[in-house]
MDTraj code that builds the backbone (N, CA, C; nanometers):
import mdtraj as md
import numpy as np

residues = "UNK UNK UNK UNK UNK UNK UNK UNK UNK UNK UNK UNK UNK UNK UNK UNK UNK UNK UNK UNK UNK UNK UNK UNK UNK UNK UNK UNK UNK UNK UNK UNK UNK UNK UNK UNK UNK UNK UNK UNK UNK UNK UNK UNK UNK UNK UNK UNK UNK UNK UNK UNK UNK UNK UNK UNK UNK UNK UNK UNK UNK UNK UNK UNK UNK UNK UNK UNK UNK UNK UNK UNK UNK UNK UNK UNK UNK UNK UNK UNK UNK UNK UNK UNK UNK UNK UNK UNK UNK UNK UNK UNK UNK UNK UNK UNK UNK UNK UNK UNK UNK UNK UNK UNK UNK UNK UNK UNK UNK UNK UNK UNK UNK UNK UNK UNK UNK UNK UNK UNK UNK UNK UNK UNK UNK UNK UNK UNK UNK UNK UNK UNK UNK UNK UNK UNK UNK UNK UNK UNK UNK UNK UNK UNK UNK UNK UNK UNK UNK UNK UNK UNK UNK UNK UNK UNK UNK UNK UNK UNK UNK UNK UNK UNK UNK UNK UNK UNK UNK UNK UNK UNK UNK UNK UNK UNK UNK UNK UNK UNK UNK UNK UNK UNK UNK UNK UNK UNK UNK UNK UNK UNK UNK UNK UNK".split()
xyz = np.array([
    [0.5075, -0.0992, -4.9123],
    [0.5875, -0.1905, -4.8331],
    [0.6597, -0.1170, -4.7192],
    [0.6936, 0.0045, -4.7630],
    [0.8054, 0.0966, -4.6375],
    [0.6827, 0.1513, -4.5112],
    [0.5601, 0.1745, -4.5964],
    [0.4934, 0.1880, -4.4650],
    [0.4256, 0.1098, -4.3731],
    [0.3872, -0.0201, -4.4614],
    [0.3782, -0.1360, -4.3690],
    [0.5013, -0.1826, -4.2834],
    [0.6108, -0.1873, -4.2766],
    [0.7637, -0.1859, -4.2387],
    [0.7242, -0.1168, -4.1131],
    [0.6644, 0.0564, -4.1546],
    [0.7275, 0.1276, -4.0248],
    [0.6134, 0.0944, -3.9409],
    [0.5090, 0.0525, -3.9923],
    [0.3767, 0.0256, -3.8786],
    [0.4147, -0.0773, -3.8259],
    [0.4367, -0.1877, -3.8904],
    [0.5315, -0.3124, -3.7803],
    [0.6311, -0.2781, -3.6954],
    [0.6782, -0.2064, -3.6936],
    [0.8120, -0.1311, -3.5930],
    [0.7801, -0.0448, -3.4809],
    [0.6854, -0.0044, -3.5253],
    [0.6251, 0.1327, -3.4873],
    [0.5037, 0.0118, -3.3422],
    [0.4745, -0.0600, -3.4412],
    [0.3764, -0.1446, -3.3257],
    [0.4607, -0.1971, -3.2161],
    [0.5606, -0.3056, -3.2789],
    [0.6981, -0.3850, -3.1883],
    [0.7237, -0.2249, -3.0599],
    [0.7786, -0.1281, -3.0985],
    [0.7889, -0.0111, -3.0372],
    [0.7100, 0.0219, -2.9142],
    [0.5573, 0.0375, -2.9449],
    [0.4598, 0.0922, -2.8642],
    [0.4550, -0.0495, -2.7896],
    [0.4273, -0.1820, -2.8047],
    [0.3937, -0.2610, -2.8007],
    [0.5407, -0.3002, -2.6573],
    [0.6268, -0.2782, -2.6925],
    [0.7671, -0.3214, -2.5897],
    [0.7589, -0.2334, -2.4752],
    [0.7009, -0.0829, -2.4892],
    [0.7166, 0.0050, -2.4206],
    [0.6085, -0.0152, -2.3105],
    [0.5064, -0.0737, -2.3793],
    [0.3767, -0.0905, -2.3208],
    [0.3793, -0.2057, -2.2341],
    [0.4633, -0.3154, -2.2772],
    [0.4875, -0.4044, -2.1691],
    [0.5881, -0.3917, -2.0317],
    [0.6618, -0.2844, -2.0612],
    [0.7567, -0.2985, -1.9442],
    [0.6794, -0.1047, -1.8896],
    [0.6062, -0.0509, -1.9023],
    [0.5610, 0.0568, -1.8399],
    [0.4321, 0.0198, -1.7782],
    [0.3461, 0.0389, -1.8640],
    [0.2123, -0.0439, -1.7870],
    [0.1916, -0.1149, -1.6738],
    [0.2526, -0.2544, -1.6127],
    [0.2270, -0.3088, -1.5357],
    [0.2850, -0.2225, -1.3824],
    [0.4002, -0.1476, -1.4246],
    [0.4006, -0.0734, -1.3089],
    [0.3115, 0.0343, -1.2598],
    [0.2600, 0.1227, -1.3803],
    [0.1341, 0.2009, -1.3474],
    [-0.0179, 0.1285, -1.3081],
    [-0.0292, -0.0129, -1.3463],
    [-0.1367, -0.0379, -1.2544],
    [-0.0726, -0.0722, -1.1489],
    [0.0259, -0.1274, -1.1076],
    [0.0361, -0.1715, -0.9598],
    [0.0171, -0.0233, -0.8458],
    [0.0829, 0.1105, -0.9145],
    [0.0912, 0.1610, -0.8265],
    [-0.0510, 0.2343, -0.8194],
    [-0.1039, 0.2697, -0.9186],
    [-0.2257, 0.3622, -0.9855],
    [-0.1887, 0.4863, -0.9543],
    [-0.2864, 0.5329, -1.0040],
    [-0.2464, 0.7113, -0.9833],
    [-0.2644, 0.7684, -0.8910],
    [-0.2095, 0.9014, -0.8619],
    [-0.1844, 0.9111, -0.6737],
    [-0.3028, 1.0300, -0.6289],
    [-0.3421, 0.9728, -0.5552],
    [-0.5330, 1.0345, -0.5246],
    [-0.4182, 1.1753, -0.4114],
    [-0.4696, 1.2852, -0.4620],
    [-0.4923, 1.3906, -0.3192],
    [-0.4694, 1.3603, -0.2227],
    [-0.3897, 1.3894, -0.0729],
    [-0.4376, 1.3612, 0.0325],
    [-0.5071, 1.4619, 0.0911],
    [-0.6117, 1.4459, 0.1723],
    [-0.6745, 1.4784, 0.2460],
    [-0.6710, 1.4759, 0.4025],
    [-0.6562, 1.6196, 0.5134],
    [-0.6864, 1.6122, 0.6330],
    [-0.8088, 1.4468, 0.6408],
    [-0.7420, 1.3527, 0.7450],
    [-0.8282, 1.2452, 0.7772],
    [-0.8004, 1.1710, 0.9202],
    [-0.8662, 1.1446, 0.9901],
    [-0.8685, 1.0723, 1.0966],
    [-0.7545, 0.9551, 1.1513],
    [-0.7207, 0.9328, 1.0578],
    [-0.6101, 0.8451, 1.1228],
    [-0.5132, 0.8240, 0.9966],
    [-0.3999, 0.7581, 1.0124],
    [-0.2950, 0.6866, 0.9071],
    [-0.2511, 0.5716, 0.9196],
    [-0.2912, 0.4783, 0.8831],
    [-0.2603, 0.3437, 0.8897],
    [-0.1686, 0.3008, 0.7778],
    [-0.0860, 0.2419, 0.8931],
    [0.0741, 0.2174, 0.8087],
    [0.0878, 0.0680, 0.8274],
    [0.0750, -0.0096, 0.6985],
    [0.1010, -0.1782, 0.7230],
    [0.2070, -0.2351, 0.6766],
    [0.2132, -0.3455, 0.7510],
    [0.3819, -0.4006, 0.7626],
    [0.3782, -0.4709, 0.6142],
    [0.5472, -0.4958, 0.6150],
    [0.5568, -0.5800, 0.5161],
    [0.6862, -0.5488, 0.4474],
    [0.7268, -0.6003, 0.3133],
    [0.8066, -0.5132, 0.2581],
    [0.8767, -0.3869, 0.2805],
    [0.9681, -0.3669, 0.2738],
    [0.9804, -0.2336, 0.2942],
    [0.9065, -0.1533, 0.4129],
    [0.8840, -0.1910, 0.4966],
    [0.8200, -0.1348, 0.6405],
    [0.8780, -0.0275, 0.7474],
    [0.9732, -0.0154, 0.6674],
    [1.0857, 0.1145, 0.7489],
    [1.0240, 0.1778, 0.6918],
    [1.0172, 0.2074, 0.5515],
    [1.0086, 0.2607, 0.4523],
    [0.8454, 0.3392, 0.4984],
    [0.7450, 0.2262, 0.4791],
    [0.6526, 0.2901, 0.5131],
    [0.5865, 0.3556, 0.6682],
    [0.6427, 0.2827, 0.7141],
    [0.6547, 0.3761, 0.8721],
    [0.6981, 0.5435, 0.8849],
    [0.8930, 0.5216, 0.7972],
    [0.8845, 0.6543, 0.8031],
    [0.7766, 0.7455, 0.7759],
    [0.7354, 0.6742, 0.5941],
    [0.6021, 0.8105, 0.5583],
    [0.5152, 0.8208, 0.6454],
    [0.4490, 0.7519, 0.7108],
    [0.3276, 0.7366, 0.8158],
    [0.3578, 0.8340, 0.9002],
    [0.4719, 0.8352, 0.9601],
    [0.5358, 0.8934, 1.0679],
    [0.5073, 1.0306, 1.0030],
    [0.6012, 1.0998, 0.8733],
    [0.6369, 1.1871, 0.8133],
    [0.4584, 1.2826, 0.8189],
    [0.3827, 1.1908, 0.7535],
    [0.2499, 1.2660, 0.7373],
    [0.1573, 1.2796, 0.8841],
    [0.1963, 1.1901, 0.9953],
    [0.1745, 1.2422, 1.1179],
    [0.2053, 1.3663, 1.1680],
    [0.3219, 1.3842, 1.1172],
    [0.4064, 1.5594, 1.1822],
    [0.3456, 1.6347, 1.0857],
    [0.3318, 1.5859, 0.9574],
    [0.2734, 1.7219, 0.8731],
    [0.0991, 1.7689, 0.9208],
    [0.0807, 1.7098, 1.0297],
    [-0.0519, 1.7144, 1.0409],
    [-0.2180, 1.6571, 0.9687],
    [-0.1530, 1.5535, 0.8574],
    [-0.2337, 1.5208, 0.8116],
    [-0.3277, 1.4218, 0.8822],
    [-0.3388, 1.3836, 0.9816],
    [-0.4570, 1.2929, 1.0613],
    [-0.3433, 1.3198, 1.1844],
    [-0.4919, 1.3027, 1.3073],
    [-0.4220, 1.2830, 1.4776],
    [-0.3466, 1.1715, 1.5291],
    [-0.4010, 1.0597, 1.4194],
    [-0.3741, 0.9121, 1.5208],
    [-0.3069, 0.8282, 1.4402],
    [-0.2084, 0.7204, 1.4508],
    [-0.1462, 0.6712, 1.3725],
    [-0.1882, 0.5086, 1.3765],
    [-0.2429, 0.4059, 1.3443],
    [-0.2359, 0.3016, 1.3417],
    [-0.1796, 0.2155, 1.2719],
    [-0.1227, 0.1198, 1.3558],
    [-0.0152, 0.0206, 1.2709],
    [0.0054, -0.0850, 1.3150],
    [-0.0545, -0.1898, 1.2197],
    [-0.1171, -0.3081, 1.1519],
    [-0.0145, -0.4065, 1.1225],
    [0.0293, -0.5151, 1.1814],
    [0.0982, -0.6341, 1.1342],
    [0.1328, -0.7438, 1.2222],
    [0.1407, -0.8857, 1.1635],
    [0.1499, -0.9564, 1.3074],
    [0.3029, -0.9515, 1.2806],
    [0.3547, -1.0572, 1.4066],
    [0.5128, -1.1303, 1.3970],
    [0.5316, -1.2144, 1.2916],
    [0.6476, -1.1999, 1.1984],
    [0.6765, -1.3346, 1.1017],
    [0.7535, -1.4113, 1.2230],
    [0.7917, -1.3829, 1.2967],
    [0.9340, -1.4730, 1.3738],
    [0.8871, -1.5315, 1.4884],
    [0.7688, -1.4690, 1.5474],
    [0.6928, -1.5512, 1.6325],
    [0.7355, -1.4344, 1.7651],
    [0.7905, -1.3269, 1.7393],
    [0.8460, -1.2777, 1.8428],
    [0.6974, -1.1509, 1.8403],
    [0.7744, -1.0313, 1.8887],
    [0.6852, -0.9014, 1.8898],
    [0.6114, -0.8576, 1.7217],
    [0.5165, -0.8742, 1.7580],
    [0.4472, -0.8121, 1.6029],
    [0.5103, -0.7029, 1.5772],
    [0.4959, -0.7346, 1.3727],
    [0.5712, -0.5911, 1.3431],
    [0.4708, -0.4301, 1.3576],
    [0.3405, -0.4731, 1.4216],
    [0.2749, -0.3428, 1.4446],
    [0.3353, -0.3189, 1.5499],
    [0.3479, -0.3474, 1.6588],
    [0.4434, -0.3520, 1.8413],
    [0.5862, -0.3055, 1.8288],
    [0.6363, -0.3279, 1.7187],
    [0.7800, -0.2522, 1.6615],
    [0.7652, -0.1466, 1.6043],
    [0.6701, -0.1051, 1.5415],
    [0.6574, -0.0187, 1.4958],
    [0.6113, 0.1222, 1.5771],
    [0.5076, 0.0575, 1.6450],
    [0.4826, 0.1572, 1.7758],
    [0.5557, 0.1867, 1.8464],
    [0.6841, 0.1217, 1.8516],
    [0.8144, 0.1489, 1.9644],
    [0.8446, 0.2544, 1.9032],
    [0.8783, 0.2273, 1.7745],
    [0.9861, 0.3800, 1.7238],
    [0.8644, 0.4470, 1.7282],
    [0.7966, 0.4487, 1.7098],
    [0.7201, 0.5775, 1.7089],
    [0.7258, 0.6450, 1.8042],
    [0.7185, 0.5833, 1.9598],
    [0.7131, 0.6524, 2.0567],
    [0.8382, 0.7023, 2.0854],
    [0.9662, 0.6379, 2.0738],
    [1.1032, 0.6918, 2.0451],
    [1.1529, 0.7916, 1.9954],
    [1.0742, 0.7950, 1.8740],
    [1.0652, 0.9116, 1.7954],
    [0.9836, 1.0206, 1.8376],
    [0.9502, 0.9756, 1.9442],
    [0.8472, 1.1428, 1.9730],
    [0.7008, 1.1316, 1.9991],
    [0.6497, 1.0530, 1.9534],
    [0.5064, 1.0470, 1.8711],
    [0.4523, 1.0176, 2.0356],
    [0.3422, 1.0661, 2.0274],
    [0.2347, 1.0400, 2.2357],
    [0.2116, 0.8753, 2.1492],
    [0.2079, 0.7844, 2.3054],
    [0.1162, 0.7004, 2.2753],
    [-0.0373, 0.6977, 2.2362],
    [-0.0818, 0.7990, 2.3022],
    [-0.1879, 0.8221, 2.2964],
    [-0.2406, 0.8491, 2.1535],
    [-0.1693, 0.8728, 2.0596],
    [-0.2143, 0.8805, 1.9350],
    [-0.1851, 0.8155, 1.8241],
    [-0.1618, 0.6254, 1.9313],
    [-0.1151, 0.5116, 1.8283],
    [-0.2134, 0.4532, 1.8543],
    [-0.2916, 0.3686, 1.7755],
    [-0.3385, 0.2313, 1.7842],
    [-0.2708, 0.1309, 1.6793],
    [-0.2753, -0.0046, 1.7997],
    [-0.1605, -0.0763, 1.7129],
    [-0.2930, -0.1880, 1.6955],
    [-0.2855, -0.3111, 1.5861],
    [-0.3491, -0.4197, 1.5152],
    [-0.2429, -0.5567, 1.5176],
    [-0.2365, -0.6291, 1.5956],
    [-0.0737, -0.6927, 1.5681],
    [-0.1609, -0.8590, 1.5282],
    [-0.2220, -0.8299, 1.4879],
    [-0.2606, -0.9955, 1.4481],
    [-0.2962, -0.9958, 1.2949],
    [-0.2795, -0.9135, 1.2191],
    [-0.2968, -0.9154, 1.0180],
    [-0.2001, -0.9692, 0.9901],
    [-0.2270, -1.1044, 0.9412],
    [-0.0932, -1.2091, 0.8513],
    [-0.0696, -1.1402, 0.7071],
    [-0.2096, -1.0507, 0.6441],
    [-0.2128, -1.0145, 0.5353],
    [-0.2585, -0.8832, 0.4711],
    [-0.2856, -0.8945, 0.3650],
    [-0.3600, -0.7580, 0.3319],
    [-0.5189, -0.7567, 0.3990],
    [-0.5838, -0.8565, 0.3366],
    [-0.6745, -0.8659, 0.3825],
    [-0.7346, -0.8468, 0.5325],
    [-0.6395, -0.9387, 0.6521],
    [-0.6055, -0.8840, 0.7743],
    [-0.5818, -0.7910, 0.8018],
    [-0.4780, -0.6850, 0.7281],
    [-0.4796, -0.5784, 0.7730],
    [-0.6074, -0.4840, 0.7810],
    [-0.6829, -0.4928, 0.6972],
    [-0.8037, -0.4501, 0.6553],
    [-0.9164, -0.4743, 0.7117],
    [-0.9814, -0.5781, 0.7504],
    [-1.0313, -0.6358, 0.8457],
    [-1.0316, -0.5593, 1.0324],
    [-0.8409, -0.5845, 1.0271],
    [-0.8633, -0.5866, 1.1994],
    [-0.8260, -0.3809, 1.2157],
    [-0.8088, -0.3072, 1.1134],
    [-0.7548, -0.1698, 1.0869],
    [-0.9277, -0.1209, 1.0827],
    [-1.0028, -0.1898, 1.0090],
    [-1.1741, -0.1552, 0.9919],
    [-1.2114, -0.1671, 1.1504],
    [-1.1963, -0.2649, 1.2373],
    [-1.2621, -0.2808, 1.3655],
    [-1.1885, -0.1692, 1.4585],
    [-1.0544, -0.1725, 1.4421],
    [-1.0137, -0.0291, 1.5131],
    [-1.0552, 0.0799, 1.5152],
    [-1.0930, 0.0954, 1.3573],
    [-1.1627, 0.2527, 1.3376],
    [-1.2742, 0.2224, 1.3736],
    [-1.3684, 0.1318, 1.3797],
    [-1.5050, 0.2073, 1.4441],
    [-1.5702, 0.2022, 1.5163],
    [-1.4533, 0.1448, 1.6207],
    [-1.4362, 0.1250, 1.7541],
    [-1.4068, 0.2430, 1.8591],
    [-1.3478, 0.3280, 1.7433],
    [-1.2955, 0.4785, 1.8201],
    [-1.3342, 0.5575, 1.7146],
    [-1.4728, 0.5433, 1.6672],
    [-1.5229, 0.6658, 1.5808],
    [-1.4402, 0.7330, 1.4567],
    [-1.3845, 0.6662, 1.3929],
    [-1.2803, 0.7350, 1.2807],
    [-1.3232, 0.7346, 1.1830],
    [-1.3308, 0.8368, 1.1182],
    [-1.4020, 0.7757, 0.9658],
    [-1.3590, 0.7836, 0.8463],
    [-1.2273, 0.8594, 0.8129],
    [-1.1109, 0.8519, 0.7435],
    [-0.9785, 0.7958, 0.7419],
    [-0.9291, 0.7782, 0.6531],
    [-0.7603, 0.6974, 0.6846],
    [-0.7132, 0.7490, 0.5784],
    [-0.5709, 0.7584, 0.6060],
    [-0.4641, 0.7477, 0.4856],
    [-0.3768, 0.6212, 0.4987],
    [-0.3932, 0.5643, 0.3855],
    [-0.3054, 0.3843, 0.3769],
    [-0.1806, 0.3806, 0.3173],
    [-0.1115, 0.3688, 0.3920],
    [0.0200, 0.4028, 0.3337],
    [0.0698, 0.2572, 0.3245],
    [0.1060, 0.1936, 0.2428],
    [0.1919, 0.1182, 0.1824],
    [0.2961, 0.1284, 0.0617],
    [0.3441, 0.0141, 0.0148],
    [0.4483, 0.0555, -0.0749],
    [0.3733, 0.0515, -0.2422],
    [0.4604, 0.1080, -0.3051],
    [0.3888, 0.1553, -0.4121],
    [0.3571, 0.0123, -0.4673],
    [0.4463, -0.1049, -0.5068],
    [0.3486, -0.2154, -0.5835],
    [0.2552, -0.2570, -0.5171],
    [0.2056, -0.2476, -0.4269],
    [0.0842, -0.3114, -0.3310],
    [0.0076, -0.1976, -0.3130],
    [0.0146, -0.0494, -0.3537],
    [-0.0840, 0.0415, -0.3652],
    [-0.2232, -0.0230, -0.3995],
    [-0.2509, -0.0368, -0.5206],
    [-0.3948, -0.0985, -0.5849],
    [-0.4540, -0.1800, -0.5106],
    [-0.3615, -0.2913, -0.4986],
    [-0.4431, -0.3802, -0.4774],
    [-0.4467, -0.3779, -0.3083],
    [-0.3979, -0.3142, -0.2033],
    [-0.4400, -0.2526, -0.0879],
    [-0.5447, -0.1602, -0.0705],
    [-0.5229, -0.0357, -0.1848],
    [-0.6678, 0.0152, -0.1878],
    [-0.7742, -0.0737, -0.1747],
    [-0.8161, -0.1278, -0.3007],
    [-0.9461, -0.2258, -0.3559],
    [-0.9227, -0.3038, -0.2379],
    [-0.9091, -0.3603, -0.1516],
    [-0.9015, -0.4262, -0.0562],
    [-0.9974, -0.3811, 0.0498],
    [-0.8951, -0.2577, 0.1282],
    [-0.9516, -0.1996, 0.2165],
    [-1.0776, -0.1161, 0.1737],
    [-1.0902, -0.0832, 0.0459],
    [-1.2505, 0.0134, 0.0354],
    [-1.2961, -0.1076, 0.0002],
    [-1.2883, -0.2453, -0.0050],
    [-1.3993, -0.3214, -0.0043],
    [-1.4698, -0.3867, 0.1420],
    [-1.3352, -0.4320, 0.2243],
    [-1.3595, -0.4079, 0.3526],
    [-1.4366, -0.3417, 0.4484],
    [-1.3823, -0.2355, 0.4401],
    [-1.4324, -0.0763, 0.4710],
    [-1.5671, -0.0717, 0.4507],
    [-1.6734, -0.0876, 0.2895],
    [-1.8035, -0.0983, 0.2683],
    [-1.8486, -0.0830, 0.3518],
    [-1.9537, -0.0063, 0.3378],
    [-2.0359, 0.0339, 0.4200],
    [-2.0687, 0.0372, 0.5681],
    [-1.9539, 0.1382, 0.6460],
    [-1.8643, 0.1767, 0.7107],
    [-1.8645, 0.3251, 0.7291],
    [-1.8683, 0.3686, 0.5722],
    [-1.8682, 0.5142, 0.5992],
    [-1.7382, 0.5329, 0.5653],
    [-1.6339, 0.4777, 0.6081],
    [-1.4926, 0.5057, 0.6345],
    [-1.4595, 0.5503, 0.4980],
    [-1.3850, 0.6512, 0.4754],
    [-1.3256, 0.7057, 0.3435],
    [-1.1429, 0.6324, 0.3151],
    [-1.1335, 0.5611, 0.2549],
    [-0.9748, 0.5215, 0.2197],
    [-0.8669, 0.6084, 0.1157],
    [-0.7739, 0.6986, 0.1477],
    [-0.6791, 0.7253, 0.0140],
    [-0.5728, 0.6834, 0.0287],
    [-0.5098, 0.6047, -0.0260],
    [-0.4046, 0.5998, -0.0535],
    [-0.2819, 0.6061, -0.0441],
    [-0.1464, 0.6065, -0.0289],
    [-0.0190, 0.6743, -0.0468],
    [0.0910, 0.5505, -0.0021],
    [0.1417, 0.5931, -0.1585],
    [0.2455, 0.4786, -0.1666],
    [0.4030, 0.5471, -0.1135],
    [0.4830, 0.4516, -0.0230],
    [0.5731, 0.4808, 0.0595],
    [0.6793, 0.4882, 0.0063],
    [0.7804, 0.5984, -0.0465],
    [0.9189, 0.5563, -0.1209],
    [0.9689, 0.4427, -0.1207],
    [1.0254, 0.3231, -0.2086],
    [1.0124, 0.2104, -0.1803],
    [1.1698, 0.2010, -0.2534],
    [1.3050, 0.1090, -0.1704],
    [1.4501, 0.1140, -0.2027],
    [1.4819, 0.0207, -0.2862],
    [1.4022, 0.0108, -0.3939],
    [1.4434, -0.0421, -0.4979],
    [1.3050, -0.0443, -0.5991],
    [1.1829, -0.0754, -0.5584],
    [1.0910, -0.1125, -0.6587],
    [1.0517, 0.0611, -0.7487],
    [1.0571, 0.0755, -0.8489],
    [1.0115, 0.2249, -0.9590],
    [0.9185, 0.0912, -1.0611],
    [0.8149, 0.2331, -1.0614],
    [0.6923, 0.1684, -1.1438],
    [0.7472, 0.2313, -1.2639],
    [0.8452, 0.2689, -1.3216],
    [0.8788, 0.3057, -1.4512],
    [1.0319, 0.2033, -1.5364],
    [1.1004, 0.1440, -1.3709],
    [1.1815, 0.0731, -1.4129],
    [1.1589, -0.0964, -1.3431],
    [1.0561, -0.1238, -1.2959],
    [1.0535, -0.2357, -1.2152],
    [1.1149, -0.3695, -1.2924],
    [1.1752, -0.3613, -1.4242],
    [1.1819, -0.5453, -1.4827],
    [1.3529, -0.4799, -1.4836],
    [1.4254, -0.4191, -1.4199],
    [1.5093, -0.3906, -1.4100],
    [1.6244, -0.5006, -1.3199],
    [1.5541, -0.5606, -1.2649],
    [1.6783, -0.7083, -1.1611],
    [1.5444, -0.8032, -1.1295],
    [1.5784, -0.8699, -1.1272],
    [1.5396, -1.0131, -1.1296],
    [1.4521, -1.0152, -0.9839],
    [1.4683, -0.9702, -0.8698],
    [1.3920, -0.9511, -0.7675],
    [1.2654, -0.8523, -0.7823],
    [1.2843, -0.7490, -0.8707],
    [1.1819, -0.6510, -0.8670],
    [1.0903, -0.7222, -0.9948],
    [1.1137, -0.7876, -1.0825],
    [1.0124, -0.8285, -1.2075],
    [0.9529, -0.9673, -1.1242],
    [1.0024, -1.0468, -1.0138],
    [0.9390, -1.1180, -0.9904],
    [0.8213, -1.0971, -0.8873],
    [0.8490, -0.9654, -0.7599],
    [0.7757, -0.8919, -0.7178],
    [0.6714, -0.8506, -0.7948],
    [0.7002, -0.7447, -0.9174],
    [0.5673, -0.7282, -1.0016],
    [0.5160, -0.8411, -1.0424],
    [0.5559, -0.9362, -1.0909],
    [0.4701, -1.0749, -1.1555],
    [0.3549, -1.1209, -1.0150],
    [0.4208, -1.1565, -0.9608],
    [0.3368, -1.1611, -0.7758],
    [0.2264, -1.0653, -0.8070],
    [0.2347, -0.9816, -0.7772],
    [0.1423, -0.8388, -0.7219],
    [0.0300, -0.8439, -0.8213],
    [0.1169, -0.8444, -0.9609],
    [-0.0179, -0.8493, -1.0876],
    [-0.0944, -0.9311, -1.0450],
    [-0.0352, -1.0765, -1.0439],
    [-0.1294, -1.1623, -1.0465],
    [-0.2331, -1.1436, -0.8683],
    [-0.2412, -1.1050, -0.8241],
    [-0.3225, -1.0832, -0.6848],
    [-0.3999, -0.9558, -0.6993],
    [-0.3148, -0.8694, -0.7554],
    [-0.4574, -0.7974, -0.8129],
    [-0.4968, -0.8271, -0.9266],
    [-0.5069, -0.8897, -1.0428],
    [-0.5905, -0.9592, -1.0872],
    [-0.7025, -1.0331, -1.0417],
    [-0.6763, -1.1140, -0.9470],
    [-0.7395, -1.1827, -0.8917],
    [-0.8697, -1.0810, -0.7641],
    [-0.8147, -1.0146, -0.7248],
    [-0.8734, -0.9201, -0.6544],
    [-0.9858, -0.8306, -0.7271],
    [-0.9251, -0.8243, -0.8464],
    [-1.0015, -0.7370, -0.9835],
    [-1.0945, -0.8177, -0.9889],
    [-1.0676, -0.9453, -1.0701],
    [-1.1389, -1.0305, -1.1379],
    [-1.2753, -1.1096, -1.0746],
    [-1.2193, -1.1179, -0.9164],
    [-1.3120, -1.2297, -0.8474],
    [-1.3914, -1.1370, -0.7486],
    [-1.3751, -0.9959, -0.6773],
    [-1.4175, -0.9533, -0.6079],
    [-1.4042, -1.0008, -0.4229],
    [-1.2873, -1.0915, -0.4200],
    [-1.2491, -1.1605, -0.3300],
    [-1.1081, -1.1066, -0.2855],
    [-1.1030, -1.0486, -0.1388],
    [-0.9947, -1.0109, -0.0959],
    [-0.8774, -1.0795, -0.0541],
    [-0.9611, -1.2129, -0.0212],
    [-0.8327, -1.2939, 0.0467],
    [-0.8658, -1.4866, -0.0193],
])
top = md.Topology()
chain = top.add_chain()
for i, resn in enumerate(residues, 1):
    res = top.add_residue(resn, chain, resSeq=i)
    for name in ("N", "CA", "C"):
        top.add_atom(name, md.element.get_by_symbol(name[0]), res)
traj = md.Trajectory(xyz[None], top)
């Protein structure tokens, strides 16, 4: 009886831990190498300071020449790729080594109009920087996009000011964010359909 006891506990245990850890390690997945690559494409959204800075950050470290950045206007005003290219150039960065995408409403868009940029100007690598819950299912996106293309996609999720894939059911904004995200990559998983 005491060891059936501790295997029920022991399950409740693994079983609690497994629900509130897990869903953050698939959202973000595991973090691929970066690699010297052709460009860095940084897409709006969430947290978009956020991922700009890194974009920016791995521009100076030399990891790719050219920076592209992907998003339309929510407000109807300047796309957030056209804002984004401002600071960049503010910050230092040549124009010459931005291409901006300002019409992606989505992931999928981003992916799409970020694919016609690159092979339009010969690129055949990227680094995708977004925020860590939209890692996955941005990857699987863009390397489905991408297909046969050539184009190589990795990864890299952007410090993000509040979402942790170890504490995400932590406030009521971040567990409803993960509930979102699961379910779209699910769907992304499941159907083979990006948008």
């Amino acid at each position: 009886m005491v060891r059936w006891l501790s295997a029920v506990v022991l399950g409740v245990i693994l079983g609690a831990i497994g629900a509130f850890v897990v869903p953050g390690f698939l959202l973000e997945g595991p973090r691929e190498p970066l690699q010297t690559s052709d460009a860095i494409v940084v897409i709006s959204g969430d947290e978009a300071l956020a991922r700009y800075r890194d974009g920016v950050r791995l521009y100076r470290a030399g990891w790719a020449p050219r920076l592209i950045f992907s998003g339309a206007a929510w407000d109807g005003s300047h796309s957030n790729a056209e804002v984004m290219r401002n600071l960049a150039i503010s910050d230092g960065i040549p124009d010459s080594a931005i291409l901006v995408d300002p019409s992606a409403d989505d992931t999928y868009g981003n992916a799409v109009h970020t694919r016609d940029l690159m092979v339009a100007h010969g690129l055949k690598s990227a680094i995708l920087v977004t925020s860590p819950y939209h890692l996955q299912r941005a990857v699987l996106t863009f390397r489905g996009v991408y297909d046969g293309t050539g184009i190589r996609v990795i990864g890299r999720s952007a410090p993000d000011g509040e979402w942790r894939k170890t504490n995400w059911w932590m406030s009521s904004e971040t567990r409803a964010l993960t509930v979102r995200e699961l379910e779209k990559l699910g769907y992304v998983t499941l159907t083979g359909r990006y948008n």
